[in-house]
DRENLUM-982549 format. One line per 4 residues: number of its first residue (from 0); their letters; for each residue x, z, y of C-alpha. Coordinates in nm, 2 decimals, padded with zeros to 4 digits. Layout:
REM residues N
NUM	A	X:Z:Y ~ ...
//
This chain:
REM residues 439
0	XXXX	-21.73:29.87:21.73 ~ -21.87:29.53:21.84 ~ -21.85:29.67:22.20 ~ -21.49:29.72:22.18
4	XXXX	-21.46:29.40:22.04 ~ -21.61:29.21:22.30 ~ -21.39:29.36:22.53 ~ -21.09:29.26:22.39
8	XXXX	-20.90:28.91:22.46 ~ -20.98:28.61:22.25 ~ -20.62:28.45:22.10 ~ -20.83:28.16:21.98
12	XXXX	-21.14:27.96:21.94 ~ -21.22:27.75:21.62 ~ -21.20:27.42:21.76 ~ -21.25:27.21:21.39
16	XXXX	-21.59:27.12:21.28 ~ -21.53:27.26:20.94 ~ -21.43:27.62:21.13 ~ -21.72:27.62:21.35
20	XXXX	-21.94:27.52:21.05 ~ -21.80:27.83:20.80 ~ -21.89:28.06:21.14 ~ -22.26:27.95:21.11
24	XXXX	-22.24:27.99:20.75 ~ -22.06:28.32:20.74 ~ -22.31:28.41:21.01 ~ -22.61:28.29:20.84
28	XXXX	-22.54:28.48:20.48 ~ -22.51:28.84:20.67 ~ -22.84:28.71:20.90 ~ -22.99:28.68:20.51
32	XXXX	-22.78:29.01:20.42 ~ -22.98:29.21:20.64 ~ -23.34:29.11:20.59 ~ -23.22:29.22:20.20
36	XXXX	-23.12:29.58:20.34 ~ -23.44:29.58:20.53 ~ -23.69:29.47:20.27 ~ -23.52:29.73:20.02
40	XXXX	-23.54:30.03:20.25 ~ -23.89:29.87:20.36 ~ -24.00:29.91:20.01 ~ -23.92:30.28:20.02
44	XXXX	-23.98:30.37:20.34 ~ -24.35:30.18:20.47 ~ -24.36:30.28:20.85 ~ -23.99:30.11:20.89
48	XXXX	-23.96:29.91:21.18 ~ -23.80:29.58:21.20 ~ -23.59:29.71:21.47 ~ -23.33:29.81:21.31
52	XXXX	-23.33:29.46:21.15 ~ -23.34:29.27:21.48 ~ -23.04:29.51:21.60 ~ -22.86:29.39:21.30
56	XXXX	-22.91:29.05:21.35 ~ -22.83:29.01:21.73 ~ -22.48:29.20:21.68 ~ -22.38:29.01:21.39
60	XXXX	-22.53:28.63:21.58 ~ -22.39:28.73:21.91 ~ -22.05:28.82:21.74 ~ -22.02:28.48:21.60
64	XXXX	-22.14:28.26:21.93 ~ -21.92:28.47:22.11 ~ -21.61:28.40:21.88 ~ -21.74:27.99:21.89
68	XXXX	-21.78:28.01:22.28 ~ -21.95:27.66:22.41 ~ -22.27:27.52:22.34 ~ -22.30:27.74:22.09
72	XXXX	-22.25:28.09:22.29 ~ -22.50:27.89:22.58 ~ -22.80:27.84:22.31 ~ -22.79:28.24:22.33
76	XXXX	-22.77:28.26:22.68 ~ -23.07:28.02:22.73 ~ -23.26:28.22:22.50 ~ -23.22:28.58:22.65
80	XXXX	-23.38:28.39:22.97 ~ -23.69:28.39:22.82 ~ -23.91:28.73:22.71 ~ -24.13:28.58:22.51
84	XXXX	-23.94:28.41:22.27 ~ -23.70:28.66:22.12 ~ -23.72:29.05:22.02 ~ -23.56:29.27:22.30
88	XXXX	-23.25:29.35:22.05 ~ -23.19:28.99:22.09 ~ -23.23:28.94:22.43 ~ -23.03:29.26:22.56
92	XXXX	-22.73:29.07:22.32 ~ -22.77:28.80:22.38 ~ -22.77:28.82:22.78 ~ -22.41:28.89:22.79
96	XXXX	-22.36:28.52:22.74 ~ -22.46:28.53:23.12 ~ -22.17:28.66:23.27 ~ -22.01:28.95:22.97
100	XXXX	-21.87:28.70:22.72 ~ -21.53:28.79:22.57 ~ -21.27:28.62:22.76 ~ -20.96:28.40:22.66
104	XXXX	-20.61:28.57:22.65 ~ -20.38:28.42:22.92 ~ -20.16:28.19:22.69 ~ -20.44:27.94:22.66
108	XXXX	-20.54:27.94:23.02 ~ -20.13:27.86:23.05 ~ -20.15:27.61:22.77 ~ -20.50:27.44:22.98
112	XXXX	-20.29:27.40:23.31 ~ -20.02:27.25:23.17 ~ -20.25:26.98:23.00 ~ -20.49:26.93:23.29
116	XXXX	-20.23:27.00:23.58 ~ -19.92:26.93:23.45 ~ -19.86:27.29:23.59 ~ -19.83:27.66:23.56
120	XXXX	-20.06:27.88:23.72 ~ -19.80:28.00:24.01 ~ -19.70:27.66:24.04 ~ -20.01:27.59:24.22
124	XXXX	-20.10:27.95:24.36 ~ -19.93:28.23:24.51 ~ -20.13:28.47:24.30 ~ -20.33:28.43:23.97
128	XXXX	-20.47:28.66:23.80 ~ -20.38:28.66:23.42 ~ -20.72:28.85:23.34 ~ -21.03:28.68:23.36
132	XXXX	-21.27:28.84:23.65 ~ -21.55:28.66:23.44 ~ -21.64:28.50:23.16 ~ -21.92:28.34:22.99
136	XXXX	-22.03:28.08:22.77 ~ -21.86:27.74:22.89 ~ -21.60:27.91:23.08 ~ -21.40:28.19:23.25
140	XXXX	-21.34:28.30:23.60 ~ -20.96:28.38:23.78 ~ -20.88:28.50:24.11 ~ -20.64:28.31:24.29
144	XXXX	-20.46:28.34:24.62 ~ -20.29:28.07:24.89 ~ -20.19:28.31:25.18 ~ -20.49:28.50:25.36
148	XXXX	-20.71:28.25:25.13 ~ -20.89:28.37:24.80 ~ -21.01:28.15:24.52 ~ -21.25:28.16:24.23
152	XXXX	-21.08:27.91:23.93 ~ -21.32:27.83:23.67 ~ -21.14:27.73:23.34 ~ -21.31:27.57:23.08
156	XXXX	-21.26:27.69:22.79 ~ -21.08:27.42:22.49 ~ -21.23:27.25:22.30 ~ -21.60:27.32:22.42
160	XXXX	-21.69:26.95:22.56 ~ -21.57:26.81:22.23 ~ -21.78:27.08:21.96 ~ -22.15:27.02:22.15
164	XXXX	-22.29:26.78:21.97 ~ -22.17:26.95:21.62 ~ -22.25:27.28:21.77 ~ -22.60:27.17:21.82
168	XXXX	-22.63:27.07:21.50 ~ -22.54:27.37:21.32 ~ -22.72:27.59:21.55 ~ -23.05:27.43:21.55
172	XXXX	-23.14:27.62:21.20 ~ -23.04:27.94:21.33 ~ -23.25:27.88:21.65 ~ -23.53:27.75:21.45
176	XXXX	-23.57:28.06:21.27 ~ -23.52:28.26:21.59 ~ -23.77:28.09:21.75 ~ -24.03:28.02:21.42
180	XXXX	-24.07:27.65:21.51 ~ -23.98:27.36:21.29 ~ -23.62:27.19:21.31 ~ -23.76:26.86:21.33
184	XXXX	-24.01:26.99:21.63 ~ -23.70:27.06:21.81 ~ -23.54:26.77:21.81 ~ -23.72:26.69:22.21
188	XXXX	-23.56:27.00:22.30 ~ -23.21:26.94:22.15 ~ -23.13:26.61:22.30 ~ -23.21:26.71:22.65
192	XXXX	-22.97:27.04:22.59 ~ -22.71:26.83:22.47 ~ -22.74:26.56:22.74 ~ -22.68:26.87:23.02
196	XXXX	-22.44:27.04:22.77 ~ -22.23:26.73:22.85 ~ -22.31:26.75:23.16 ~ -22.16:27.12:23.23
200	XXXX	-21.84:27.02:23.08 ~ -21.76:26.76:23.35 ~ -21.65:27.03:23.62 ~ -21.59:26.66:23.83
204	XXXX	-21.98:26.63:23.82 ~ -22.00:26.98:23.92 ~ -21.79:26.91:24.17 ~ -21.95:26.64:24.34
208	XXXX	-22.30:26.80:24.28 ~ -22.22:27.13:24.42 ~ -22.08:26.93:24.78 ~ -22.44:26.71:24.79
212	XXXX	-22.67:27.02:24.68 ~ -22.46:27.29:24.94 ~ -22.45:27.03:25.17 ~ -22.81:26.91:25.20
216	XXXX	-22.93:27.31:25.14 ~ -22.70:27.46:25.43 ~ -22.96:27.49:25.68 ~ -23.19:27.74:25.44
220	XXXX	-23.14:28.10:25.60 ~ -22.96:28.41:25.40 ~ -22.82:28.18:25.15 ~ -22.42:28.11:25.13
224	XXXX	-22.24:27.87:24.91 ~ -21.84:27.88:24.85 ~ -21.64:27.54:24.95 ~ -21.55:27.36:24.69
228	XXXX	-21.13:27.26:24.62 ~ -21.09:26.90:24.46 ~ -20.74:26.87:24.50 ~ -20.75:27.21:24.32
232	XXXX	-21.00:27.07:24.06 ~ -21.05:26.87:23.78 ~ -21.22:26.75:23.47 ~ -21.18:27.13:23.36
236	XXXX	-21.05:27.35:23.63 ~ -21.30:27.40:23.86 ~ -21.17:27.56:24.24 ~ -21.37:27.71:24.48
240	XXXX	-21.39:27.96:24.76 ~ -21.40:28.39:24.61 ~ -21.70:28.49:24.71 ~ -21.68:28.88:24.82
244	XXXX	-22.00:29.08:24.74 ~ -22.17:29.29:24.42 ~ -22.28:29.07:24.13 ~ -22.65:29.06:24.11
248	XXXX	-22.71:29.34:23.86 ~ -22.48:29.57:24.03 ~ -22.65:29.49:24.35 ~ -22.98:29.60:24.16
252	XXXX	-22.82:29.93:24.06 ~ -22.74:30.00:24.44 ~ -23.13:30.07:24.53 ~ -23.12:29.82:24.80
256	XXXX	-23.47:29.90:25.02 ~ -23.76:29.68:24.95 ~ -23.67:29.55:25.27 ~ -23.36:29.39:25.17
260	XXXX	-23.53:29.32:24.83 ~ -23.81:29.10:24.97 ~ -23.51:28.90:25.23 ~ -23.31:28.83:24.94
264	XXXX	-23.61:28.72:24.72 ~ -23.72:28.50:24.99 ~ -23.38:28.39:25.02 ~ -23.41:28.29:24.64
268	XXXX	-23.77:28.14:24.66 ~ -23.68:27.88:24.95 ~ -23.36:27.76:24.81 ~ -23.52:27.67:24.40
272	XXXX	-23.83:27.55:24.59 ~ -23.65:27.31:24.84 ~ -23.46:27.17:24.57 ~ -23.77:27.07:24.37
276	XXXX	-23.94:26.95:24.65 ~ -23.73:26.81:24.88 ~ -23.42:26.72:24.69 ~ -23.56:26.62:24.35
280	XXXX	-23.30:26.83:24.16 ~ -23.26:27.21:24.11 ~ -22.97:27.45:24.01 ~ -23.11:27.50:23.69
284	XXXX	-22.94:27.83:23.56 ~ -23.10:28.07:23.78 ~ -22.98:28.38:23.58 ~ -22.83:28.74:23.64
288	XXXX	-22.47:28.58:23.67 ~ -22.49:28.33:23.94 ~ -22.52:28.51:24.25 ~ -22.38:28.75:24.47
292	XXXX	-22.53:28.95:24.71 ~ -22.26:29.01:24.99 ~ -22.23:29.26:25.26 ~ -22.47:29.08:25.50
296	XXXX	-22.74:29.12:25.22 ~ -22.70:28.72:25.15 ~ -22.77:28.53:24.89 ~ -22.46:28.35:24.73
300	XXXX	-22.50:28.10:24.50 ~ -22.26:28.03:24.23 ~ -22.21:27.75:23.96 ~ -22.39:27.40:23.96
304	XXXX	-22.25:27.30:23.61 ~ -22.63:27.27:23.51 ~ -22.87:27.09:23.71 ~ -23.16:26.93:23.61
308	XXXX	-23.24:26.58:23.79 ~ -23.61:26.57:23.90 ~ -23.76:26.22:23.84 ~ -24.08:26.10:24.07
312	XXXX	-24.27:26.00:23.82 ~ -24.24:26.34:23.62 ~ -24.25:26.62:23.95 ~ -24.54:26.45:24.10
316	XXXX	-24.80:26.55:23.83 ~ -24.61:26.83:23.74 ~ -24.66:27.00:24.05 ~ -25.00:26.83:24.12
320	XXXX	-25.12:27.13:23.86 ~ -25.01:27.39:24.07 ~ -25.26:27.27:24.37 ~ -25.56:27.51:24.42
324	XXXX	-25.79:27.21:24.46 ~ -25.63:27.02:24.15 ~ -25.68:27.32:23.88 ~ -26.11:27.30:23.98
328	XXXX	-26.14:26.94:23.87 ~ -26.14:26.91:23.50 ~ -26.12:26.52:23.48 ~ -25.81:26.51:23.74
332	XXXX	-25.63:26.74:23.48 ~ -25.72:26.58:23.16 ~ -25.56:26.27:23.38 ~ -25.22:26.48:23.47
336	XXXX	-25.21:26.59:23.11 ~ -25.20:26.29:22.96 ~ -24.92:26.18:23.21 ~ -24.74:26.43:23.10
340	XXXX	-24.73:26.40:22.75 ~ -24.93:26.71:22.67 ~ -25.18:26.50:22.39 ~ -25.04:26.30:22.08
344	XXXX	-25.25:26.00:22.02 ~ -25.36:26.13:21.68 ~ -25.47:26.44:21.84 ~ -25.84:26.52:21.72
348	XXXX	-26.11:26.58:21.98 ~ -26.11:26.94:21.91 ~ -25.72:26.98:21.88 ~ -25.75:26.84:22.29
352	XXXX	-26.04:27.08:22.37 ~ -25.76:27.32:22.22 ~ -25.48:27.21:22.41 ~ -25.67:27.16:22.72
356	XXXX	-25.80:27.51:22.71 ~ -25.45:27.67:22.61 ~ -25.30:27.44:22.94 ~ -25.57:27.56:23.17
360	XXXX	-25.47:27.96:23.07 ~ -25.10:27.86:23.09 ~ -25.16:27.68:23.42 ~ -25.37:27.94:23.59
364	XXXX	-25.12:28.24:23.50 ~ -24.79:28.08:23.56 ~ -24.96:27.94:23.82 ~ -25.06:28.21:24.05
368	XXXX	-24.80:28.28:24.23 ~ -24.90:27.93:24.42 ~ -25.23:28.03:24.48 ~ -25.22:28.24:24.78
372	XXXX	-24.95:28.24:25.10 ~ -24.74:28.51:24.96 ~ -24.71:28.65:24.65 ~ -24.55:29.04:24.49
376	XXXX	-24.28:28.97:24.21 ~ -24.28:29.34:24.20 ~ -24.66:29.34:23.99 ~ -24.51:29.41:23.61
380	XXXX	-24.88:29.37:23.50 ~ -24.85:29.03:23.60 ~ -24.52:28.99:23.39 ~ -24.67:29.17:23.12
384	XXXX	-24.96:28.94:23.05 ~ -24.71:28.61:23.11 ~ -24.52:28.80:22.75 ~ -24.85:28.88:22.62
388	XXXX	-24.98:28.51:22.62 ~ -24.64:28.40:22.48 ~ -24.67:28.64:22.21 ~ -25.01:28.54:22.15
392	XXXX	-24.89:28.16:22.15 ~ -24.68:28.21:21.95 ~ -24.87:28.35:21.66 ~ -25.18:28.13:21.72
396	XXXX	-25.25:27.95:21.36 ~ -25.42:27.65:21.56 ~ -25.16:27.58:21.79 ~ -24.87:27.65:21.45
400	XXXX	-25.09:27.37:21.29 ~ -24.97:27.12:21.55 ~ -24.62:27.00:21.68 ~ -24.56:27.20:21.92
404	XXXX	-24.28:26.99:22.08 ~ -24.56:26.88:22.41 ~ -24.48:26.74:22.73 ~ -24.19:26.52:22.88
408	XXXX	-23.86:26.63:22.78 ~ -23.83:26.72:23.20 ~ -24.05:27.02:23.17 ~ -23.76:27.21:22.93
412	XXXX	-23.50:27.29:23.24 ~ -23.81:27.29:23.46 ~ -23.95:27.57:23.28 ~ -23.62:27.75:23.23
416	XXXX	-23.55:27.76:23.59 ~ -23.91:27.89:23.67 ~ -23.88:28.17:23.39 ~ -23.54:28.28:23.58
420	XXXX	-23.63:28.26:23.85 ~ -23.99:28.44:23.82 ~ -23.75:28.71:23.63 ~ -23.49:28.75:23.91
424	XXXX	-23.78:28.78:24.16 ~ -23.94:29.05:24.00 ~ -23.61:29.21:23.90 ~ -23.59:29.26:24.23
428	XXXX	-23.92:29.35:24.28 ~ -23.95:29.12:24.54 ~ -24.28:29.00:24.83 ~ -24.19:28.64:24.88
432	XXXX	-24.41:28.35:25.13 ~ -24.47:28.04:24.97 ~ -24.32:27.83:25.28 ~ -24.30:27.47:25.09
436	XXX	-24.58:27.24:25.00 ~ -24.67:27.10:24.67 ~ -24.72:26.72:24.60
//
């Protein structure tokens, strides 16, 4: 039922705070519905699961962010990214944020036109297609047409740049309990979300960052970027060139050889690690939905609504832990942790002993791929040890004990884009060479 509901046109998205807030609500009484139904067959039935629970829970959340769109439907994107944090049921929902979300019916792409244009559609294009090709949390994807010339329009959906900071607000309970920390430890990580929320709304910042990033990355070999349209563009239209070529999950389903695999991982590796160290900012939404693979087994890049400014002072210790040489000197670390915020000031000796220990495992898994000239994205016993530790993490009394809110707000979108990426690479099971130095 929910998958034909998801398929279907959305007429309209509650837009009022007080809407938005009885979604959350209405969503959080059948979230509290469900661990009843569970805890009562539980009681009769011992060797039940909590499966069935999460499955429960991750139709009935993702139903609801899905009808809210925005910030909102993006919380549950971001959180599918990451394998340690949520059960699979969530994370198998919850990624069809990424590029599955229902889309709007026509009339209010008609209705955002005529606000932001001043125009239909047809006035502007020779074609346009009245069904969205994509769509996802912030906004959906057209195909348009100018003569021999096809274009990908990116509408924002309305009312999303206005609902973030409420959004945020309402959601923060629900992903505190998804996530078993404290709402008041997430307050680090809900101000830099919001703060690029805001950011992905402006499809004029996206604009001008997608020209400088394309621009300044052109060189890097097997990766394309579309041309961006600014007199077809604006605060939330978005115009750029149709990029021809399977979406990166169908591309997977195509058995490509490991060949192809290991030119498009590459492909992958050098353009995330140039931006980090050679541009000081990163496309920082590396998931399933923003690429392409075309014909020429190239990598196309889509979508720089989110990225994540890379400031000196934070990417030079940051990636001073990822040096070989750095890692074997235990008073050079303690020196790089403190720069980063890892220690409170009324941390205990042993609570740093702790956290120094739990950085130096962290470090040296997440690490590895660093270590040596070229590394095997392909090894799932490496991935299964990275979900292991998280799992472990996150069930560590010692470490619950503590606020677990650590490190400069930076490392959040840092992290994120190293997760998907690390996840994309061994999707595709890919043998990538280092190429770029560290600081």
């Amino acid at each position: 039922m929910l998958e034909e509901e998801t398929q279907k046109s959305l007429d309209s998205i509650p837009t009022s705070k007080v809407k938005r807030a009885a979604k959350i609500i209405g969503t959080s009484a059948k979230v509290g519905g469900n661990y009843i139904k569970y805890f009562a067959k539980k009681s009769i039935n011992s060797s039940l699961t909590k499966d069935s629970l999460h499955e429960e829970n991750a139709k009935d959340i993702y139903k609801s962010l899905s009808e809210m769109k925005g910030s909102a439907l993006k919380v549950a994107q971001m959180m599918s990214m990451d394998n340690s944090a949520l059960p699979k049921a969530y994370q198998d929902k919850f990624s069809m944020a990424q590029y599955n979300a229902p889309p709007l019916s026509y009339p209010l792409i008609l209705k955002t036109f005529q606000q932001f244009f001043g125009k239909k559609p047809l006035d502007i294009f020779e074609e346009f297609s009245k069904s969205a090709v994509h769509a996802a949390s912030i906004g959906q994807v057209h195909r348009a047409r100018i003569g021999l010339q096809s274009f990908a329009v990116k509408i924002q959906y309305p009312g999303v740049a206005d609902a973030i900071s409420s959004d945020l607000k309402l959601v923060k309970p629900l992903a505190s309990q998804l996530l078993n920390m404290k709402a008041s430890e997430m307050k680090i990580y809900m101000d830099e979300v919001e703060s690029k929320l805001l950011e992905e709304t402006d499809y004029e910042l996206e604009l001008r960052r997608a020209v400088e990033i394309t621009s300044a990355s052109s060189e890097i070999r097997n990766v394309r970027f579309p041309k961006y349209y600014p007199e077809f563009s604006n605060k939330r239209i978005l115009t750029m060139d149709w990029m021809e070529g399977a979406m990166f999950p169908e591309f997977l389903k195509s058995n490509p050889s490991q060949e192809v695999r290991n030119k498009i991982g590459q492909a992958m590796w050098d353009f995330f690690l140039f931006q980090m160290t050679v541009l000081n900012r990163v496309h920082a939404d590396p998931h399933p939905g923003n690429f392409i693979v075309n014909s020429e087994n190239e990598l196309c890049v889509l979508d720089f609504g989110c990225v994540k400014e890379i400031p000196t002072e934070f990417s030079q210790p940051y990636f001073q832990l990822l040096r070989p040489e750095v890692f074997q000197n235990e008073e050079q670390l303690i020196e790089l942790y403190e720069k980063l915020g890892f220690f409170k000031p009324n941390d205990t000796p042993k609570q740093k002993e702790f956290l120094q220990e739990m950085m130096q495992q962290m470090i040296s898994l997440l690490g590895k791929p660093f270590q040596s000239a070229s590394f095997d994205f392909g090894d799932d016993a490496y991935f299964a040890k990275i979900y292991a530790m998280g799992e472990n993490l996150s069930k560590d009394k010692e470490l619950r004990k503590m606020n677990n809110a650590r490190g400069s707000e930076h490392s959040i979108y840092i992290m994120r884009t190293f997760f998907g990426l690390y996840s994309l690479l061994n999707q595709l099971k890919a043998n990538v060479q280092l190429n770029y130095p560290l600081f």
